[in-house]
C-alpha positions as CSV (number, residue, x, y, z in Angstrom):
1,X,60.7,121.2,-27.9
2,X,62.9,122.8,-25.3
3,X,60.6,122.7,-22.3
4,X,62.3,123.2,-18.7
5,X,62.6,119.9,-17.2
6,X,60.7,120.2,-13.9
7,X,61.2,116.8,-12.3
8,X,63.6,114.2,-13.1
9,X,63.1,110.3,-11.6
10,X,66.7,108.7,-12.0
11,X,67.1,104.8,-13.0
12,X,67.2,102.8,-9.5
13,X,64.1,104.6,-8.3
14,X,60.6,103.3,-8.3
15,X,57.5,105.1,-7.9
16,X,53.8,103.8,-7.6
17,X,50.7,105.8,-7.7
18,X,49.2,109.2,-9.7
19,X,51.4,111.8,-10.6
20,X,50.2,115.5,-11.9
21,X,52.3,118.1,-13.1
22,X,52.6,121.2,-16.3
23,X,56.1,121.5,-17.8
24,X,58.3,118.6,-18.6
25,X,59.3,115.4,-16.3
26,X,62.1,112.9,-17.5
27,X,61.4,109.1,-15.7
28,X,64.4,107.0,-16.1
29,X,63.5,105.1,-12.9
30,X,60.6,103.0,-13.3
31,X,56.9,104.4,-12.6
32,X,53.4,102.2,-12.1
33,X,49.8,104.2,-11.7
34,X,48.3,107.0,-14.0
35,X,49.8,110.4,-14.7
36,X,47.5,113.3,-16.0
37,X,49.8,116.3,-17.5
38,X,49.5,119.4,-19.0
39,X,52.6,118.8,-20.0
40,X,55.3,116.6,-21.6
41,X,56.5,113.2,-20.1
42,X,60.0,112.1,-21.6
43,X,60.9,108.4,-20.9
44,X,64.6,108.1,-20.9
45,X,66.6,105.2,-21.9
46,X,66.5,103.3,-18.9
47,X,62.8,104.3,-18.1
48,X,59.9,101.9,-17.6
49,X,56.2,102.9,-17.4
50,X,52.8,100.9,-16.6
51,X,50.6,103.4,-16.3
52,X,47.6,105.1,-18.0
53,X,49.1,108.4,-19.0
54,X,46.9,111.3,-20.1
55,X,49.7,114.1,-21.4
56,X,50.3,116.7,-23.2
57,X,53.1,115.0,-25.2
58,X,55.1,111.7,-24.6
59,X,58.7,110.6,-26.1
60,X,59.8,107.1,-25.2
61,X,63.2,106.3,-25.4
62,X,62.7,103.8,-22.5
63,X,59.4,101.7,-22.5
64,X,55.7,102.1,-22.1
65,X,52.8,99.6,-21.7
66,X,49.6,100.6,-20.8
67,X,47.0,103.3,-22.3
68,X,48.0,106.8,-23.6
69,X,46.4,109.9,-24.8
70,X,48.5,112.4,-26.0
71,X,47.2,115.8,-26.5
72,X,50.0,117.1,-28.8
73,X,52.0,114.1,-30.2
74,X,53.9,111.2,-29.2
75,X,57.4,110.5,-30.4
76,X,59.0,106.9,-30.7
77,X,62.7,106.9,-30.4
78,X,65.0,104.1,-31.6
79,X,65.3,102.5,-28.4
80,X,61.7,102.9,-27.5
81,X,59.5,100.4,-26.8
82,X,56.0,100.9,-26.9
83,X,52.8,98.4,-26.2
84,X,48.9,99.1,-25.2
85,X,46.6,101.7,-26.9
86,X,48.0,104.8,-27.7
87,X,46.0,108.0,-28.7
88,X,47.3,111.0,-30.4
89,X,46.7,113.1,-33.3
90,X,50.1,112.9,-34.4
91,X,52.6,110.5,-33.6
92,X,56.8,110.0,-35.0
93,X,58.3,106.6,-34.8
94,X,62.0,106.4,-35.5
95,X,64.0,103.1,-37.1
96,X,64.2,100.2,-34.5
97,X,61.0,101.4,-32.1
98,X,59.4,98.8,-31.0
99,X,55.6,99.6,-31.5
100,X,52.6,96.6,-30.2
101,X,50.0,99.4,-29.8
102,X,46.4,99.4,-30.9
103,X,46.9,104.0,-32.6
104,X,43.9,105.9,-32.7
105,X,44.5,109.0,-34.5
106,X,43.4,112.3,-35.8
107,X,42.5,115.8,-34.1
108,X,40.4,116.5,-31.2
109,X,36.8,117.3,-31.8
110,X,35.4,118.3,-28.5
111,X,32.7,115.7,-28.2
112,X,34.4,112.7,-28.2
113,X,37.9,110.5,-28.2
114,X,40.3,110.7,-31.1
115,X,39.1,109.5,-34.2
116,X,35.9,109.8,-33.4
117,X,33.3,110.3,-37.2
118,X,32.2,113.7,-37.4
119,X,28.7,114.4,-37.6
């Protein structure tokens, strides 16, 4: 994917609280709170997340913890580190990902979460 990188949170920085935004954000820094996204949220090498993230798409190269629903996909990199309950219909995980993630997955239906039995 070759989105435009919109925002980009460098390693040193911290951020706490809700973040929104369409496109494509990198975090290397470390971010706490909830991020909803029409968009994709790359989390670089040195990036850290404890959040409940509600994205487009999400690659981890860094590490995440918390609750995610991915629109699209969600792609594991071989440094990534990934724990919590993760929702998606598709999802890549590369050699050496760390994964401790409860997956729910399978395409939207409109009336309920991923996964959910059609009726």
């Amino acid at each position: 994917m070759k989105a435009e990188l919109q925002t980009f949170l460098d390693s040193g920085t911290s951020f706490e609280g809700k973040i929104s935004f369409t496109g494509s954000v990198r975090i290397d820094g470390h971010f706490r709170g909830t991020a909803n996204a029409d968009g994709t949220l790359i989390v670089g090498e040195s990036g850290t997340i404890d959040a409940k993230l509600d994205v487009r798409c999400l690659i981890v190269r860094g590490s995440v913890v918390g609750d995610v629903t991915a629109k699209e996909r969600v792609e594991v990199g071989p440094q990534g580190r990934l724990d919590g309950v993760v929702r998606t219909p598709r999802i890549r995980i590369d050699d050496g990902a760390r994964i401790t993630a409860r997956i729910e997955m399978g395409e939207p239906t409109g009336g309920g979460p991923i996964g959910a039995p059609r009726r």
